[in-house]
ZATOR-695446 format. One line per field, with one value per residue (C-alpha): x, y, z; residue number from 1; residue in three letters. Coordinates in pm, 1 decimal, decimal comma, m for minus. Each point is the difference from the previous one (the first is absolute). Layout:
<gupas>
u	[X / ...]
v	[Y / ...]
w	[Z / ...]
vexgu	[NUM / ...]
dotor	[ALA / ...]
</gupas>
This chain:
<gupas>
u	[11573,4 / m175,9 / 250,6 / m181,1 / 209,9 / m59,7 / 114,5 / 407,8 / 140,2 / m263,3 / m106,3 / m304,6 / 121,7 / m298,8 / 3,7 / m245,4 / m222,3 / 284,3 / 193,9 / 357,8 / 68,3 / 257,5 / 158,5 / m293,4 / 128,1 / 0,0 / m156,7 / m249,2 / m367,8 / m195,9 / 32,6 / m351,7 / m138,6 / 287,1 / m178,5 / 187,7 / 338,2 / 271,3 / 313,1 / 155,2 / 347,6 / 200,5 / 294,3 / 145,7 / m5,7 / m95,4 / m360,9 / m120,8 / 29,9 / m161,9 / m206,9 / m100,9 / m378,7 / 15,6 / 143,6 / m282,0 / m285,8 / 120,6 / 57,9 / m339,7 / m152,3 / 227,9 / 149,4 / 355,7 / 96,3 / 367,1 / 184,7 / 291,2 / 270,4 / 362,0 / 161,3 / m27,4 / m378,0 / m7,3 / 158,3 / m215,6 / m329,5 / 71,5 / m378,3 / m17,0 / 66,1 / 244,9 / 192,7 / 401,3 / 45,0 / 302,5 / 140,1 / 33,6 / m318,3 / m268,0 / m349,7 / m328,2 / m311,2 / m336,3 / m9,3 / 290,1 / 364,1 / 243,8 / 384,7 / 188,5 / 292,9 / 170,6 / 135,9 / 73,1 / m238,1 / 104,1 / 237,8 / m183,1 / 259,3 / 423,2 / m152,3 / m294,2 / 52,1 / m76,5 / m287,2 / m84,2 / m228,4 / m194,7 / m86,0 / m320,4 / m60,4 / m320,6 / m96,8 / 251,4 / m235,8 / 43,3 / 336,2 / m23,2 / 342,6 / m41,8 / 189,6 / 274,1 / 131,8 / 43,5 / m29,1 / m127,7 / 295,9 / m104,7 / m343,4 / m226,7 / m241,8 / m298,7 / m156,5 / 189,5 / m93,3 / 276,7 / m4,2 / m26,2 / 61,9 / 208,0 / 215,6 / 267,7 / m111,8 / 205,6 / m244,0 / 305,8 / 79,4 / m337,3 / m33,9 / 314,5 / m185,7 / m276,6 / 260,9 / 179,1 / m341,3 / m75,4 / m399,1 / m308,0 / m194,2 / 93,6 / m232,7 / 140,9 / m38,8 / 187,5 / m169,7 / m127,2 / 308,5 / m79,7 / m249,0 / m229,1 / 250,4 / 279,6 / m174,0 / m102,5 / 347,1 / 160,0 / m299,1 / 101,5 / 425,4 / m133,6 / m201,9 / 247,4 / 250,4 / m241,7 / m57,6 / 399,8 / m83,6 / m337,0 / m192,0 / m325,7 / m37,7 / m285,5 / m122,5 / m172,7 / m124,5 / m112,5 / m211,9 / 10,7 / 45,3 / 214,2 / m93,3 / 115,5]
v	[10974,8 / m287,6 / m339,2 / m337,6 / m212,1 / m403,3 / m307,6 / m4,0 / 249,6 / 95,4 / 372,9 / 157,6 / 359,8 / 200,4 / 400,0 / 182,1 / m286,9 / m189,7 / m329,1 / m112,6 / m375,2 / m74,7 / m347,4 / m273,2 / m292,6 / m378,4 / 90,3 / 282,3 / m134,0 / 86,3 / 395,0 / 140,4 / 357,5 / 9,4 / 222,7 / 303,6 / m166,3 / 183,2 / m202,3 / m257,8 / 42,1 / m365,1 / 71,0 / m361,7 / m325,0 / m183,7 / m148,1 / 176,6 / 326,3 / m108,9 / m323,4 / m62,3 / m22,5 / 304,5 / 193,3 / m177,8 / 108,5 / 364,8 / m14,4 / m128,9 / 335,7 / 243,5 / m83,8 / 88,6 / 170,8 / 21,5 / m301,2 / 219,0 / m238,0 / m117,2 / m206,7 / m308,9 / 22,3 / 60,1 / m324,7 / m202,8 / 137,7 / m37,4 / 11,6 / 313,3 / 343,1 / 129,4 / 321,4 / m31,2 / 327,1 / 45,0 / 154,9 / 363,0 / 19,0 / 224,8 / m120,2 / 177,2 / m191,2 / 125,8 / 245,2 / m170,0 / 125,7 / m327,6 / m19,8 / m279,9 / m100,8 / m246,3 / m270,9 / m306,7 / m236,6 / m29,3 / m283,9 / m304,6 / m233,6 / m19,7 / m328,2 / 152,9 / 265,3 / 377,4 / 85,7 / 340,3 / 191,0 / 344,4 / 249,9 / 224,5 / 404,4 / 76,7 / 364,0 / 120,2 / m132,6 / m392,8 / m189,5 / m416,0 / m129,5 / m335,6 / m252,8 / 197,8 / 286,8 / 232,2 / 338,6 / 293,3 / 254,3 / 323,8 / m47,2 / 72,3 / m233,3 / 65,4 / m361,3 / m332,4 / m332,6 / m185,5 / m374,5 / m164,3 / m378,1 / m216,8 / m246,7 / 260,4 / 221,5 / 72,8 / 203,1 / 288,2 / 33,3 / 71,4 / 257,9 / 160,4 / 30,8 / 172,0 / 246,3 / 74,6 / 95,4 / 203,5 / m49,6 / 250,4 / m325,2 / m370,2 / m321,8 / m371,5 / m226,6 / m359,7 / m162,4 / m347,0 / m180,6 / 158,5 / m154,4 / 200,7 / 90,8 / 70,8 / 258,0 / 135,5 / 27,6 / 115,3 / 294,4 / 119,1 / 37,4 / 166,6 / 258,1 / 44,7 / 121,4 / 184,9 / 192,9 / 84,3 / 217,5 / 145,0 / m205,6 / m178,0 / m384,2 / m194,7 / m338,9 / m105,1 / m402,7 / m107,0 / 279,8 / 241,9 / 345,2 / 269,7 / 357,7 / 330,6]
w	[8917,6 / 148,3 / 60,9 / 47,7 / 152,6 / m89,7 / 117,8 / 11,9 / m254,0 / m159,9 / m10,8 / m204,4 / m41,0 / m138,4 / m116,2 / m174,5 / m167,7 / m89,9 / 171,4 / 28,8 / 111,3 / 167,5 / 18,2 / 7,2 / 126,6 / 116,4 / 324,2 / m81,0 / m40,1 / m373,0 / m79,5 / m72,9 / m151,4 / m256,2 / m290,7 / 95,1 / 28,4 / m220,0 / 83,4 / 206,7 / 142,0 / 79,4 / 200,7 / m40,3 / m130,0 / 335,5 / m9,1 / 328,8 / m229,2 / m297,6 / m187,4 / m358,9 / 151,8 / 173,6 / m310,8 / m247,1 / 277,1 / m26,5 / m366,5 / m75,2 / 165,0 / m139,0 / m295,2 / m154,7 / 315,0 / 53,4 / 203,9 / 133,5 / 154,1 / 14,5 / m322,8 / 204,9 / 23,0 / m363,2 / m86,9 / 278,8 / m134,5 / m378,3 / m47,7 / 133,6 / m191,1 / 292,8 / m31,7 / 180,6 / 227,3 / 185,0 / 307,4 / m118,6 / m218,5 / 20,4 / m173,8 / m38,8 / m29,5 / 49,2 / 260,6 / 173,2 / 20,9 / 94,1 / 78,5 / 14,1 / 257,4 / 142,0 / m192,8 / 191,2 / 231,1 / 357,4 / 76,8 / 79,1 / m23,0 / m120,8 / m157,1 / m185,6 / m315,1 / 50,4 / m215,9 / m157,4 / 221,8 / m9,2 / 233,2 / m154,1 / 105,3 / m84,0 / m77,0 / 195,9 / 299,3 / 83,6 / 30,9 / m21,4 / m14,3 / m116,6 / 165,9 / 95,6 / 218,2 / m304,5 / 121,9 / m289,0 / 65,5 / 33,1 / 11,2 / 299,0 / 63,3 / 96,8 / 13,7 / 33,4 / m61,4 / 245,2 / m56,3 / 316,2 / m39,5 / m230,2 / 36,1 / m128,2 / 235,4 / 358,7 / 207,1 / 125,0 / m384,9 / m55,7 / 276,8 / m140,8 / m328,4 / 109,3 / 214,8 / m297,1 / m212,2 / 303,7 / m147,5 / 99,0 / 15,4 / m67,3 / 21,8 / m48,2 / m277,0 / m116,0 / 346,9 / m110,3 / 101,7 / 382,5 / 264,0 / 158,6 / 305,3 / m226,9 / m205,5 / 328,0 / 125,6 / m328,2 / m51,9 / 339,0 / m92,8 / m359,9 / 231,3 / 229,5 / m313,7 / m169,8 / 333,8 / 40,8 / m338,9 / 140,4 / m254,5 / 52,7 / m38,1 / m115,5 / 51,5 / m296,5 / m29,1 / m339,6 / m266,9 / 326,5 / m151,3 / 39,3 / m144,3 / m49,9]
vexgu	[1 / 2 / 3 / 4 / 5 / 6 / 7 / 8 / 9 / 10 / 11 / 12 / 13 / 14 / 15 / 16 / 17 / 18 / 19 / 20 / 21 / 22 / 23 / 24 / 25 / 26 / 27 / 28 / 29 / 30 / 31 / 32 / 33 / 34 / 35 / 36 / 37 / 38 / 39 / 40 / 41 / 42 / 43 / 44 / 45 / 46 / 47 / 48 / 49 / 50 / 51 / 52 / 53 / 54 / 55 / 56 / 57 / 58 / 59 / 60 / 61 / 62 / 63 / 64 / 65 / 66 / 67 / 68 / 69 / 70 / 71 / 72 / 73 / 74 / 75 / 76 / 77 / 78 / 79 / 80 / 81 / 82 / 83 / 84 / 85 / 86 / 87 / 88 / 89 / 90 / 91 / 92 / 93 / 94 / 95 / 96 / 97 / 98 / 99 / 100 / 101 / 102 / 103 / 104 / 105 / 106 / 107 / 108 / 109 / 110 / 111 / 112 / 113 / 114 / 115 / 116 / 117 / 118 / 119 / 120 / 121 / 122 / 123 / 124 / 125 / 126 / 127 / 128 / 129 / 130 / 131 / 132 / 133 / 134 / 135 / 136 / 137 / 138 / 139 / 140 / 141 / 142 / 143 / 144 / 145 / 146 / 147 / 148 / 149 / 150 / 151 / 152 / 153 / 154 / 155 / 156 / 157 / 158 / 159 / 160 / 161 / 162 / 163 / 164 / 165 / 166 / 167 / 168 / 169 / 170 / 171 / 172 / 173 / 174 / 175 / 176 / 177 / 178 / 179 / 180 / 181 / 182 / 183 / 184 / 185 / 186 / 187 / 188 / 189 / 190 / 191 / 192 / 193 / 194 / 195 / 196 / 197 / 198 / 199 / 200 / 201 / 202 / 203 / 204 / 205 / 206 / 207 / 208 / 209 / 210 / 211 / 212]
dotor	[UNK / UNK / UNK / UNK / UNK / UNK / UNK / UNK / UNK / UNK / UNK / UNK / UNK / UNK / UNK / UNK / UNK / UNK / UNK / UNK / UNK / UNK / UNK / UNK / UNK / UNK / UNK / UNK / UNK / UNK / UNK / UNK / UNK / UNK / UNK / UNK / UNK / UNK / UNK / UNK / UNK / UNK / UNK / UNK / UNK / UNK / UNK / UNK / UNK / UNK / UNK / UNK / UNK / UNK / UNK / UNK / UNK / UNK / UNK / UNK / UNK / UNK / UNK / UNK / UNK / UNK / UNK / UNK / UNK / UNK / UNK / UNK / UNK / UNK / UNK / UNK / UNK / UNK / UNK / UNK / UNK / UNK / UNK / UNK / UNK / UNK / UNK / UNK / UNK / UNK / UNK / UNK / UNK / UNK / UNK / UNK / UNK / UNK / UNK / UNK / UNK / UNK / UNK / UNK / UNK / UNK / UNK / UNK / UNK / UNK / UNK / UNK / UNK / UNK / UNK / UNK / UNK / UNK / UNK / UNK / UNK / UNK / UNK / UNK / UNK / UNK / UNK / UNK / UNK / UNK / UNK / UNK / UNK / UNK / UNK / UNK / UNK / UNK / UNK / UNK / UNK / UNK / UNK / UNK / UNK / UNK / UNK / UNK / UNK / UNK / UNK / UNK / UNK / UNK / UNK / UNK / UNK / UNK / UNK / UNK / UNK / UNK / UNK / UNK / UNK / UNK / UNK / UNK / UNK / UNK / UNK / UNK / UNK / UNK / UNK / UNK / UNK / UNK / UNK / UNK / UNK / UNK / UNK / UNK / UNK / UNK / UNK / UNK / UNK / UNK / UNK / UNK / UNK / UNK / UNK / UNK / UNK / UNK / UNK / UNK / UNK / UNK / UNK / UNK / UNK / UNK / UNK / UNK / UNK / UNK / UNK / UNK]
</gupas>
């Protein structure tokens, strides 16, 4: 498995031949070399995770793929042919074997609504939460995508996260909202966790790869 990892949440997850998106967003620059794209997960409604433009772009080079996202991001991109999953759902698509968990996006706010969120296993290999702490019970993980900055995100939760996974390897991702000395800072707590379960951590900046 080879994981691209783009500008703030979005991943590029490719495995033999074939390509998995992962939430194209706001603040990712124009996706290219889409032919062999076979789906697109959303994991929520928020516009750093997904745009109309970025969905169109993808659709025009692989056509009648499947949109797999949350009922929220069904009704927001009406124009869109979008299958609901669900925490608890297993899909197969294409080479790639995805679970669903979660169910809730991290607390921003008391004033602001809870949306529906997703967290995505893919073949049994990469974990990407969402925006959340959701952790896949009884699943070992052997890669984590750990988002790093948000302004949900507390970074001591976050550490706890990624101490719970107990990862072999974990990168960050969701780092826009970060300067360049917070990201620093943050990648170094994320390492430091990851290390307390003998995992390795990886400091991947925008469509740095990680494979294996």
């Amino acid at each position: 498995m080879r994981i691209t990892r783009h500008e703030h949440a979005a991943l590029r997850v490719e495995h033999a031949g074939r390509t998995l998106i992962i939430d194209p967003g706001a603040f990712t620059a124009a996706l290219t070399d889409l032919g062999h794209v076979v789906a697109v997960v959303i994991t929520h409604e928020h516009p750093d995770h997904w745009t109309t433009e970025h969905l169109d772009r993808i659709l025009r080079a692989a056509q009648g793929i499947p949109i797999l996202s949350t009922a929220h991001v069904a009704a927001a991109a009406a124009d869109h042919d979008v299958t609901v999953v669900e925490p608890g759902d297993a899909v197969s698509v294409d080479g790639f074997e995805l679970r669903f968990f979660g169910g809730e996006h991290a607390v921003i706010h008391e004033s602001m609504p809870r949306v529906e969120n997703l967290g995505v296993l893919v073949n049994d290999e990469l974990y990407y939460p969402g925006d959340s702490y959701a952790i896949p019970e009884g699943v070992e993980v052997n890669t984590l995508a750990a988002p790093i900055g948000a302004p949900w995100l507390k970074i001591g939760e976050a550490m706890d996260f990624v101490l719970a996974v107990a990862p072999r390897r974990c990168f960050g991702t969701h780092d826009m909202t970060l300067s360049s000395i917070g990201l620093a800072m943050h990648r170094q707590r994320l390492q430091w966790a990851t290390e307390q379960g003998g995992g390795t951590f990886s400091a991947l900046d925008p469509d740095d790869v990680l494979e294996g």
